[in-house]
N, C-alpha and C positions, 0 to 999 in steps of 0.2 A: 641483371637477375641476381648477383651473387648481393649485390648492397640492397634488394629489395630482401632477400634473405636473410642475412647479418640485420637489417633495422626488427625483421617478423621476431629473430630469436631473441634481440635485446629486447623486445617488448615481450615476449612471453617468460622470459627470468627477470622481470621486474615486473609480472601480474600480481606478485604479494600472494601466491601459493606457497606452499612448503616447498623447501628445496628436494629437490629429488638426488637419488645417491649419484654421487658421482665416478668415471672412468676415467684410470689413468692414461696419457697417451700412448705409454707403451702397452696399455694393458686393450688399446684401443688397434693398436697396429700389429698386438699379434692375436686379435679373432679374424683382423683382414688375412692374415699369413695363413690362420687354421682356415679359412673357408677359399682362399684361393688354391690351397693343399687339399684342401675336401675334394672340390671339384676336380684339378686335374688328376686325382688317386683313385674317383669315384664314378666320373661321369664315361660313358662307354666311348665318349664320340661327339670332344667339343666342338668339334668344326661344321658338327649338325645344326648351329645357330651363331658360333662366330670365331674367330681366327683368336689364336693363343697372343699374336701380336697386338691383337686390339684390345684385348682383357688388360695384358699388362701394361697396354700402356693408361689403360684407363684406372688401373689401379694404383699408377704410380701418382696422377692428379689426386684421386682418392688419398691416397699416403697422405700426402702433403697438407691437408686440411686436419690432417689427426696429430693437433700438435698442442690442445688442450685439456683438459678435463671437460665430460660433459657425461651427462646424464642421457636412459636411454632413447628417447624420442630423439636427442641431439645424434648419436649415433646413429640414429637411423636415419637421419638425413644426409649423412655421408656416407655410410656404406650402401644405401642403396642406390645412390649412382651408379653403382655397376648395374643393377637390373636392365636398364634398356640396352646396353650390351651387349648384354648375357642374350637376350632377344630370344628366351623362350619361356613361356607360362608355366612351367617346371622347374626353372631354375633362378631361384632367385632369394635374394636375403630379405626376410620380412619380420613384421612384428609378432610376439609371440600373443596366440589367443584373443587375437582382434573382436571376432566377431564376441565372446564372453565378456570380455573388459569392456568393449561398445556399450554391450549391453545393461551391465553394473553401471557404468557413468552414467547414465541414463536413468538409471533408478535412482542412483546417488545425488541425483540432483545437476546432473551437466547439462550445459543447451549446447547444442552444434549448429552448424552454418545451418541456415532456416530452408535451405529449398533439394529439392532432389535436382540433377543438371543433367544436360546432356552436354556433349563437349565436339563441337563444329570442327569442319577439318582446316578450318582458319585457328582454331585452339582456342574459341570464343567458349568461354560457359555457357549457357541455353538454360534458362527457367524450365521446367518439368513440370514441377507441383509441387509442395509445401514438404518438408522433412515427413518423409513416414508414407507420402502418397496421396495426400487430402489438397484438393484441387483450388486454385488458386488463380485470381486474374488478370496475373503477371505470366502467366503460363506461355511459352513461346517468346518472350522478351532476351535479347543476351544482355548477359553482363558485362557494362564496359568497365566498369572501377570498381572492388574493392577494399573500403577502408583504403580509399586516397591512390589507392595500386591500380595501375594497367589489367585488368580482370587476365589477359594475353598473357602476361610476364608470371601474373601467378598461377596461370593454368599449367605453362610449361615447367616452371618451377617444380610443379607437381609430378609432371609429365617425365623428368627425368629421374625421377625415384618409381617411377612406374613397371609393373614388368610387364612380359607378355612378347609373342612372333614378330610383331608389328605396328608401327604405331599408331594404323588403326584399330589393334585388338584393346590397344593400351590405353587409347583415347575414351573406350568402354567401359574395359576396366576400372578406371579414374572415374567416370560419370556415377559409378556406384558405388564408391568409395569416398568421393569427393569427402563427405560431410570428416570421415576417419584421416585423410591424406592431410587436407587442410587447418583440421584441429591440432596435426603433430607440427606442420612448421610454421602454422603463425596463431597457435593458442585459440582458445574456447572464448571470448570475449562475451559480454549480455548484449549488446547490439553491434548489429552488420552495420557501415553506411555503405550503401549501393548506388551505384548509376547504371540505370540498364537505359538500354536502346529498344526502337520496336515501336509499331501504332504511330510512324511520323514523327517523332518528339523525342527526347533525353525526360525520364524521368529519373530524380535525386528523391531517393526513401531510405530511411532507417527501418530496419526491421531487426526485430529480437530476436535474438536465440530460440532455435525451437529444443524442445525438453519431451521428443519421440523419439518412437524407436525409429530408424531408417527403413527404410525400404525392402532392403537388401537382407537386414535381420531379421524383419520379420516374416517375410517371402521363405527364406531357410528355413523357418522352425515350424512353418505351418504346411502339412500335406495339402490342403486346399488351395492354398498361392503356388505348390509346384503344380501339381498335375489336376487336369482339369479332362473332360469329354463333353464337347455338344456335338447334337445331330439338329441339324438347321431342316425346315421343310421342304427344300429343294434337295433330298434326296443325298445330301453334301454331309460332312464330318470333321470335327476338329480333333485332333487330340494333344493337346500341349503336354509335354516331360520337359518340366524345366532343373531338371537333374538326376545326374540316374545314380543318386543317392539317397538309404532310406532308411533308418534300423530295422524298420518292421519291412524284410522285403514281401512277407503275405501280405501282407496290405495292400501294397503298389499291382502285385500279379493279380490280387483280387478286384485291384481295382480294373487294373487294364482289361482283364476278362471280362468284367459287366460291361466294357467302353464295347469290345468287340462285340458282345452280345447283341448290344442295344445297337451296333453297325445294323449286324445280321438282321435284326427284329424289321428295323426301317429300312430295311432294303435298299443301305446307302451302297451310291456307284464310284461317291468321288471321295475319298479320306486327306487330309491336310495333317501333317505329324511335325508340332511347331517343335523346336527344337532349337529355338533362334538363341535362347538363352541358356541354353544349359551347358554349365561350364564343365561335365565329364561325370565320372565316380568309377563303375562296375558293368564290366560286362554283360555281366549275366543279367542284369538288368534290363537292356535294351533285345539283348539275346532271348529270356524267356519270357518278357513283357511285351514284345513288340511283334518283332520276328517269327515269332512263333505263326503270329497268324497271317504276315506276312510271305515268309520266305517259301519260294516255290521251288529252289534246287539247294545242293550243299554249297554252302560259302566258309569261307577263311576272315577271320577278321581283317590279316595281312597277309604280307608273302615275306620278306625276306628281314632281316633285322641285326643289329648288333647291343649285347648283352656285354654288362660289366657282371661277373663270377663274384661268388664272396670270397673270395681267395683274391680275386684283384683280376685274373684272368679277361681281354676279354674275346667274344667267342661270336662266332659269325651262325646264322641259322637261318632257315625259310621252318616258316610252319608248315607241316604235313599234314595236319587232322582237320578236315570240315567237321562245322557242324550240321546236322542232320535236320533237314522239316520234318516235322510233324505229321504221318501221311495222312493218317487218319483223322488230323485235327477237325472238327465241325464247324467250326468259325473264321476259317481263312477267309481271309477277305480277297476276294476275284477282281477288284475294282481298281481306278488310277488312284496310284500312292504318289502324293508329294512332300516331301521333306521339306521343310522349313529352317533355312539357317539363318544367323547372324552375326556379327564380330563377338558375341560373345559364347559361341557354340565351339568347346572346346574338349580338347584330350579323349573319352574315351563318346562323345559324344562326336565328336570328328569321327572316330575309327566305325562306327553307326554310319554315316553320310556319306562314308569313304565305300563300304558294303553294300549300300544303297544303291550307289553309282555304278558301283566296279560291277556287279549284279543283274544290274536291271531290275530292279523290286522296285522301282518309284524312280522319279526324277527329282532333282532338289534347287528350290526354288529361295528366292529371298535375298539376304546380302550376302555378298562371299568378300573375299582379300584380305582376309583379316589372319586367319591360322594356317602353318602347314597343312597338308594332307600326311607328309610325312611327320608321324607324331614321336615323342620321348613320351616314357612312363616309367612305371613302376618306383613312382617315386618315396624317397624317403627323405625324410629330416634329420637336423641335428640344430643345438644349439649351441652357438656361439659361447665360449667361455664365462668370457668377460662382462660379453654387454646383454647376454640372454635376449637378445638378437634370435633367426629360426634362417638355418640356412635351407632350404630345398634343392633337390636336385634329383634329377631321373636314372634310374639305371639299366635302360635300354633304349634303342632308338629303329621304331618299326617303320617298315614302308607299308604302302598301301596294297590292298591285293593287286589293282595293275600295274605297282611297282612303276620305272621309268616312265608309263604312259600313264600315268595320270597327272592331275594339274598339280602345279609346284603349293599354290594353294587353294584353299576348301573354295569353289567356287559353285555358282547357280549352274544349272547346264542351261545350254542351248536344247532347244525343243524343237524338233523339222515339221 
């Protein structure tokens, strides 16, 4: 893997781009020192996702490669080896402004890898649909090769600059990333050559660069690709929040309210509340969006937790305040709630599913193994000196409201 990477970066500093600035190695090896000093100065309670002896020693492999000048995409191929680690969706070293810069490249004239993927638990890439989501008749094909590479070898390659709980949260992560992961360690090139497998046969194609936005970008910037309501004529109900992030949060309540509405109008029995992809935001999102019409007694997001002080302090606590139903609300919905999760249903959308559960307001159906139940938040940034790198990290670490008894991770229940 290491020579399939050494040939990706010689080929991308010989694409006859401009050089990019470059970082001295010591200037390389003390944002490793400021972000391994971040974390254990900052994070409440790193043994919440992995032992002090494994960090270091993985930062000592990390060291050893910072013994160049490189540029920052070159940095970031090395420091973020610690992310899988680090092994939580909180904490992690990443690129600054991805989803903007994505986006500018893309105006600018840049093509990225042509297909959206999904990423098999053999670490196979999977055809999806075309960069952006435009449907393709390669769809469901994996990828064996590359540009001459094992598709496998540069999946994992990716896979270990990945962050996230688990390596099946990571293996998601990466699927919606791919087209940004892949352009940093082996370049934007105008044609793919491909071998995918699939339909009996090895088919060998070149395809070009696609020059769309992703998926994933445009999904974010549009309220109608997050949140959606159908009422189907079997009485049934969908309501997808694929983030419970929104600047306009009248928007979202206004919206959720017509969703309830239009529940109540149709005289729906069964509600489905997908959530499989929503990677977190804001409480009071799912609290005064969801729940509301929801929840039948007081609940806690959690119970017990540990809090990094801005003083440095850190300080042990259970929450003591439920929040309150609605008594009077007009639109509670009476009927079977079912959650919807996924590997990529994360942070404050876990602590939703975890209430859910812990509750009894619905049962939660879909994939699970992917996130804790016990969640880190309250996260902040910082960047990196040198290499304007974006370190992340939480500064707290909540348990679930049923604390010890609930599952180590977000899982489907069992239904009797």
């Amino acid at each position: 893997m290491e020579t399939l990477l050494s040939a990706a970066l010689m080929a991308l500093a010989s694409s006859g781009t401009a050089p990019a600035q470059t970082i001295a190695p010591g200037a390389l090896q003390a944002d490793l020192r400021f972000a391994l000093d971040t974390i254990e100065h900052q994070h409440p309670d790193l043994a919440h996702s992995v032992t002090k002896a494994a960090l270091e020693r993985e930062a000592d492999r990390v060291r050893a490669q910072l013994d160049h000048p490189m540029d920052q995409a070159e940095a970031w191929t090395k420091l973020a080896q610690l992310n899988p680690v680090l092994a939580d969706g909180h904490l992690f070293i990443g690129l600054p402004d991805w989803r903007g810069k994505g986006a500018e490249a893309v105006r600018q004239g840049t093509g990225f890898f042509p297909f959206e993927v999904a990423i098999d638990a053999k670490d196979h890439p999977v055809i999806v649909s075309m960069l952006g989501g435009r449907s393709t008749p390669l769809a469901g094909r994996r990828i064996l090769r590359i540009d001459g590479h094992d598709a496998r070898d540069v999946a994992r390659s990716l896979l270990v600059r990945t962050h996230g709980d688990t390596p099946a949260f990571r293996r998601a992560l990466l699927a919606q990333r791919w087209w940004l992961f892949h352009g940093k360690l082996y370049g934007t090139p105008a044609d793919y050559d491909l071998v995918l497998g699939g339909s009996g046969k090895r088919l060998t194609v070149t395809v070009r660069a696609e020059h769309t936005l992703p998926a994933i970008l445009q999904r974010d910037a549009s309220f109608d690709r997050l949140f959606a309501c159908r009422i189907d004529p079997d009485k049934s109900a969908r309501l997808t929040v694929a983030s419970f992030v929104w600047e306009d949060k009248a928007r979202y309540l206004e919206f959720t309210h017509d969703c309830f509405a239009r529940i109540k109008a149709a005289s729906v029995d069964r509600l489905v509340i997908d959530v499989s992809a929503n990677g977190g935001g804001n409480d009071d999102m799912w609290k005064d969006g969801i729940l509301r019409y929801v929840a039948t007694r007081p609940y806690k997001q959690g119970s017990t937790y540990l809090k990094r002080e801005e003083g440095g302090a850190v300080i042990a606590g259970s929450i003591e305040s439920a929040t309150q139903p609605v008594a009077d609300e007009p639109l509670r919905f009476a009927g079977k709630v079912t959650v919807e999760i996924g590997p990529l249903t994360y942070s404050s959308a876990v602590l939703f599913a975890n209430v859910v559960r812990d509750y009894r307001f619905g049962v939660l159906a879909g994939v699970g193994g992917a996130a804790r139940t016990q969640q880190s938040g309250g996260v902040r940034s910082v960047t990196l000196p040198n290499t304007g790198l974006i370190l992340s990290y939480p500064r707290f670490v909540l348990d679930p409201p049923a604390g010890s008894a609930a599952p180590k991770l977000l899982q489907p229940m069992t239904v009797n």
